[in-house]
C-alpha positions as CSV (number, residue, x, y, z in Angstrom):
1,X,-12.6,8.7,-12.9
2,X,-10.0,11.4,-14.4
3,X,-6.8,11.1,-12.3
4,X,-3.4,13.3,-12.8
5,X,-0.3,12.8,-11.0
6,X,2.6,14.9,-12.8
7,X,6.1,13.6,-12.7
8,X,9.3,14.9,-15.0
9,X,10.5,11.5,-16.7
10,X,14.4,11.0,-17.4
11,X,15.9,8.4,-20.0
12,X,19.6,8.1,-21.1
13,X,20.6,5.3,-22.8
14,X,24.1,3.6,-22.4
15,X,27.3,4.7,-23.3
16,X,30.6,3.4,-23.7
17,X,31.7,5.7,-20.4
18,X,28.1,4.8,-18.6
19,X,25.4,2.6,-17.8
20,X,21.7,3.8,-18.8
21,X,20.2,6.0,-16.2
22,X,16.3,7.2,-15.2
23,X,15.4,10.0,-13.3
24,X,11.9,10.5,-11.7
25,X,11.6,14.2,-10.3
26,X,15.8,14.2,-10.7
27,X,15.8,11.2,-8.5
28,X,17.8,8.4,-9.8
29,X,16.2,5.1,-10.0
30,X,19.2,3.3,-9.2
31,X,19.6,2.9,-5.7
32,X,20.5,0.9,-2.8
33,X,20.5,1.4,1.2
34,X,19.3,-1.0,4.2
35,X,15.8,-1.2,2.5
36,X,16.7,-3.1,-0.3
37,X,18.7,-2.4,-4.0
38,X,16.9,-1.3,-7.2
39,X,18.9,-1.4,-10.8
40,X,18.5,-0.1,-14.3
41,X,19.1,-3.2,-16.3
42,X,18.4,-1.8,-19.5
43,X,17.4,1.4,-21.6
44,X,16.5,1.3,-25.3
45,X,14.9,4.4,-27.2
46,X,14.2,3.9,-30.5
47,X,12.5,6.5,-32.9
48,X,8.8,5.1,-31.5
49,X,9.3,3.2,-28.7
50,X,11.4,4.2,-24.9
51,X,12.0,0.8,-23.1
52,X,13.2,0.2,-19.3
53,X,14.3,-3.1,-17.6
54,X,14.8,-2.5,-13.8
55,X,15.1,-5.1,-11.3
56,X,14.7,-4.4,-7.6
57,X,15.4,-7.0,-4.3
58,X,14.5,-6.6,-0.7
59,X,16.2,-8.1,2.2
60,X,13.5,-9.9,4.5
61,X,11.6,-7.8,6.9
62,X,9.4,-8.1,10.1
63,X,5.7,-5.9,9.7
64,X,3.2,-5.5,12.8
65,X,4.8,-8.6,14.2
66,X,4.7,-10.9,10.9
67,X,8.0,-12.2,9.8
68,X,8.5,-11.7,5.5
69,X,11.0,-12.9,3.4
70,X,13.9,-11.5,1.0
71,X,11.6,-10.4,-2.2
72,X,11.9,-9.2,-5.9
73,X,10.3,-7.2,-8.7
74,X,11.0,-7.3,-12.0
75,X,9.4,-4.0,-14.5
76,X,9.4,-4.2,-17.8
77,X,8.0,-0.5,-19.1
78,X,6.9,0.4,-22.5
79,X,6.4,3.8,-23.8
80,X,4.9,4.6,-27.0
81,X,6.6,8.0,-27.9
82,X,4.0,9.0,-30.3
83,X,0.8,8.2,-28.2
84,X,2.1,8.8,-24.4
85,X,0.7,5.5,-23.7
86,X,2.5,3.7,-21.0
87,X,2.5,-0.2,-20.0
88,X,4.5,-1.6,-17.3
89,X,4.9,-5.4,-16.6
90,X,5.8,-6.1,-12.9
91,X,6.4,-9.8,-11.6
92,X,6.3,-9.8,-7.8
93,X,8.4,-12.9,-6.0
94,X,8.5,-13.4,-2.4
95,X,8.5,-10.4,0.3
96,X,6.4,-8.2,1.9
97,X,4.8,-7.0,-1.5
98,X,3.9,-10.7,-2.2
99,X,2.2,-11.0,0.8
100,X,-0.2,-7.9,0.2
101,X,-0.2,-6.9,-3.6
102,X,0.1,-10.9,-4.7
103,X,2.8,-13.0,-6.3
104,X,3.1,-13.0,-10.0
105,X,2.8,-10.8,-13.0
106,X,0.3,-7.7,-13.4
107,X,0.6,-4.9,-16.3
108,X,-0.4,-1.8,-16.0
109,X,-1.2,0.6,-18.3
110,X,-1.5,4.5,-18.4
111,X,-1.9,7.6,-20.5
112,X,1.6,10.0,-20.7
113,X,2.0,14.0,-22.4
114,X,5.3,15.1,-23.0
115,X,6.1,18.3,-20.6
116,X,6.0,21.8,-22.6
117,X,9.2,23.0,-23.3
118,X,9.4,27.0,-21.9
């Protein structure tokens, strides 16, 4: 199956006067409202490598009449700057997401380009 979804990635590391930040589509990926919180833990860009720690937690929920508890994920990503290949680690605890994607760790893995510059 060849499958393309295009999305504008971006990364910027820490600094003394702020904490790292990622942008998908200009939409920050730290966020928080009534549906739950999600935080950039960490950002580390090296001359090969672009890695993210982010950490998200909902607040319990009722679905179609099913009660679910408060849940997490944790995401590890890995980007390979030279090959576009991506992996991300997820560990699903508790929640919703438990209850239909399964608790535990999966790792996915998928092929990035870099956009063209105009």
């Amino acid at each position: 199956m060849n499958y393309t979804e295009t999305y504008e990635l971006k990364v910027t590391p820490a600094s003394k006067k702020e904490k790292a930040k990622v942008f998908i589509d200009d939409r920050d990926l730290d966020l928080a409202d009534e549906l739950g919180r999600q935080t950039i833990k960490s950002v580390l860009i090296t001359e090969s490598t672009v890695l993210i720690s982010m950490e998200a937690h909902f607040p319990p929920e009722s679905f179609d009449g099913v009660q679910y508890g408060a849940g997490s994920v944790i995401t590890a990503i890995t980007i390979n700057r030279a090959t576009g290949q991506l992996r991300k680690a997820e560990t699903v605890k508790g929640g919703i997401l438990s209850a239909t994607l399964g608790e535990g760790s999966k790792t996915y893995q998928e092929q990035c380009t870099a956009a063209k510059k105009p």
